[in-house]
C-alpha positions as CSV (number, residue, x, y, z in Angstrom):
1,X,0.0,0.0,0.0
2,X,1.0,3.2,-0.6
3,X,0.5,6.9,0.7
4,X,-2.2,7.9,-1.7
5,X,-4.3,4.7,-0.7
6,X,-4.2,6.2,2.9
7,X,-6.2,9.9,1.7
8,X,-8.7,9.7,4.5
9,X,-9.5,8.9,8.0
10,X,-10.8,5.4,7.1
11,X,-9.0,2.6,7.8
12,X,-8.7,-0.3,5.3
13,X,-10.8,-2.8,7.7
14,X,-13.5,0.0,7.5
15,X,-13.1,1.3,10.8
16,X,-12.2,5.1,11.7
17,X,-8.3,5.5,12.3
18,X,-7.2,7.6,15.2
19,X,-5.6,10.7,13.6
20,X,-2.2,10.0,15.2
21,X,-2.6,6.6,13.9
22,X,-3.1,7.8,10.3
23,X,-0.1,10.6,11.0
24,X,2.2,7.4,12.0
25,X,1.3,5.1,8.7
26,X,2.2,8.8,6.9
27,X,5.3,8.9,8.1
28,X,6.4,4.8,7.8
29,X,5.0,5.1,3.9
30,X,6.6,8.8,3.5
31,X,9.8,6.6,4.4
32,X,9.3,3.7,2.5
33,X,8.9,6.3,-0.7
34,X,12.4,8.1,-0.1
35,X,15.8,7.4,-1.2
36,X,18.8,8.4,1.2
37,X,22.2,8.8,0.0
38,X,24.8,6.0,0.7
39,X,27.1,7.7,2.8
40,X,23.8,7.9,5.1
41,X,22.8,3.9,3.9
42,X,25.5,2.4,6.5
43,X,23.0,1.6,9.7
44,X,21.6,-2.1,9.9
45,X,18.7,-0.4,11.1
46,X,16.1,2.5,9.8
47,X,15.6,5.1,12.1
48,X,12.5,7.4,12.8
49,X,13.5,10.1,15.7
50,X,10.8,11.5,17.9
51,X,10.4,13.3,21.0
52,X,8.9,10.5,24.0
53,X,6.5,13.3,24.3
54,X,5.4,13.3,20.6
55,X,1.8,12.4,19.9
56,X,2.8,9.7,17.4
57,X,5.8,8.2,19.7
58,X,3.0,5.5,21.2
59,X,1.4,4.7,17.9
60,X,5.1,4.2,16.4
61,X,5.8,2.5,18.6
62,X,3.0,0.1,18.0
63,X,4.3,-0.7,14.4
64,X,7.9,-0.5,14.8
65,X,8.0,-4.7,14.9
66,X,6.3,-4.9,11.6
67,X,8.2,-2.8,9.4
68,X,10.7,-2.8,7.3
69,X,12.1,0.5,5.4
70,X,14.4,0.1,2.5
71,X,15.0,-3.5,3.9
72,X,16.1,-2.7,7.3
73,X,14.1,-3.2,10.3
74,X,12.6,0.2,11.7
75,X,13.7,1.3,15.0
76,X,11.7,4.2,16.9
77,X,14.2,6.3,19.1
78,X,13.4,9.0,21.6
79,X,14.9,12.4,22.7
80,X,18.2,12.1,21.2
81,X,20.8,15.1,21.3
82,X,21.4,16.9,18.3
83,X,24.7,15.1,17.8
84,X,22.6,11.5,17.8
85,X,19.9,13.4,16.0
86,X,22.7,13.5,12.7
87,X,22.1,9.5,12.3
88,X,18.4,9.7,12.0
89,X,17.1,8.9,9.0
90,X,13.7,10.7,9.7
91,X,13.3,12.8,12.4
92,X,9.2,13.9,13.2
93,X,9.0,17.1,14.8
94,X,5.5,17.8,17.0
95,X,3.9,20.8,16.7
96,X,5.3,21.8,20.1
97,X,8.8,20.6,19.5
98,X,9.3,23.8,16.3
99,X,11.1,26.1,18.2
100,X,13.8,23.3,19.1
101,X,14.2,22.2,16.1
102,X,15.2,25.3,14.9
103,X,18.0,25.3,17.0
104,X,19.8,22.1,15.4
105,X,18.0,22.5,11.9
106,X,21.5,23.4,9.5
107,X,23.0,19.9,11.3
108,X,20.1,18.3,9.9
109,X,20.6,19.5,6.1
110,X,24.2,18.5,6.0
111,X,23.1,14.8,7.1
112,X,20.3,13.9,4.9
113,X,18.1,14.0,7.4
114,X,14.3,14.3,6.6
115,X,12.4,16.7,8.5
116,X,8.6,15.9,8.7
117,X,6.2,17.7,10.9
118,X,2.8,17.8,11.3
119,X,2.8,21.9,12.0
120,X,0.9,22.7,8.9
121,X,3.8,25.3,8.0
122,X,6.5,23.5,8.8
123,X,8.3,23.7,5.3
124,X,7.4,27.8,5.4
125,X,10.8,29.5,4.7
126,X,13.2,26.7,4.5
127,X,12.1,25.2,8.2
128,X,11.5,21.6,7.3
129,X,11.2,19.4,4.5
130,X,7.5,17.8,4.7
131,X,4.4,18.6,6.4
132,X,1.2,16.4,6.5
133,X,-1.7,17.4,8.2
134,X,-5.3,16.1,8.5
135,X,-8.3,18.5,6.5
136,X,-10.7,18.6,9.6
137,X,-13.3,19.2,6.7
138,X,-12.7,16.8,4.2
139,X,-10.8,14.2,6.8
140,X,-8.2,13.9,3.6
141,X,-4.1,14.2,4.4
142,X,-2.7,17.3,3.0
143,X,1.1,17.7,2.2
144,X,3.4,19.9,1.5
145,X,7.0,19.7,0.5
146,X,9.4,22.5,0.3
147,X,11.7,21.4,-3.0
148,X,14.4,23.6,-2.1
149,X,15.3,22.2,1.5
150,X,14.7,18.7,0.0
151,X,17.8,19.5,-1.9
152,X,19.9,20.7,0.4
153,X,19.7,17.2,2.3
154,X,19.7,14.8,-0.6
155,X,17.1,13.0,0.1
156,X,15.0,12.0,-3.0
157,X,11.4,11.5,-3.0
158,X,9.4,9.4,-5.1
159,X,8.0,11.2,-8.3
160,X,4.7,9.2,-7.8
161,X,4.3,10.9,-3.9
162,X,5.8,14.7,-5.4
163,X,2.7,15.1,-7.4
164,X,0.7,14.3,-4.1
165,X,1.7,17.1,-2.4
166,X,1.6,21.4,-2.8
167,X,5.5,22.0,-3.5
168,X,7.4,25.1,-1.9
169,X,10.2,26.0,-3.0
């Protein structure tokens, strides 16, 4: 399954998804549609960095076992230090985590490190790279990507996902 089969609250087996649950399944297929660089390729393991105190961190956590990214196993860390932060492949930013972020964000870009956030302007002058967030209205995932940041870290994102989303640049 990819992203675009995920566009609204709904969950496959027909039940309504929990909108952190949909946010988490974002960010696994968001990550399973990306391509790092090689010099960032050497971990046995793919990593998703979150704050403990992230809204997603217990719903990650839930899947972590029963995914694989880029054929590694994914591994959910917590709180790390902006010098651990360098070996994350992804990190998720919460909505209350922005103004940290900002503090550490050019150690990110030199790393290939994939900012995502659910803070609707997120990718807004150069901030982060992606930024999902649920239409209360419509219950549909928006995105946004902001081109030129997605440069500067390398990362490469599926063609098929880029015309999913509104692209900064």
């Amino acid at each position: 399954m990819v992203a675009c089969g995920l566009a609204t609250v709904q969950s496959v087996s027909g039940k309504e998804a929990s909108e952190n649950t949909l946010k988490a399944i974002y960010l696994v297929h968001l990550s399973k549609l990306s391509t790092w660089p090689e010099e960032s390729e050497s971990s046995s393991t793919f990593s998703i960095c979150i704050n403990k105190n992230s809204e997603l961190s217990d719903e990650l956590k839930k899947i972590e076992q029963q995914v694989t990214i880029n054929g590694k196993p994914l591994k959910i860390q917590h709180n790390l230090s902006p010098e651990q932060l360098v070996k994350c492949h992804v990190f998720y930013v919460s909505p209350t985590d922005i103004s940290i972020f900002k503090s550490y964000q050019s150690k990110l870009e030199v790393n290939a490190v994939l900012t995502v956030s659910s803070e609707k302007n997120f990718t807004e002058d150069g901030q982060g790279v992606i930024s999902y967030y649920i239409d209360k209205k419509t219950k549909k995932v928006k995105m946004r990507i902001n081109l030129t940041t997605m440069r500067k870290i390398k990362v490469k994102i599926s063609s098929k996902l880029l015309r999913l989303m509104k692209q900064q640049s």
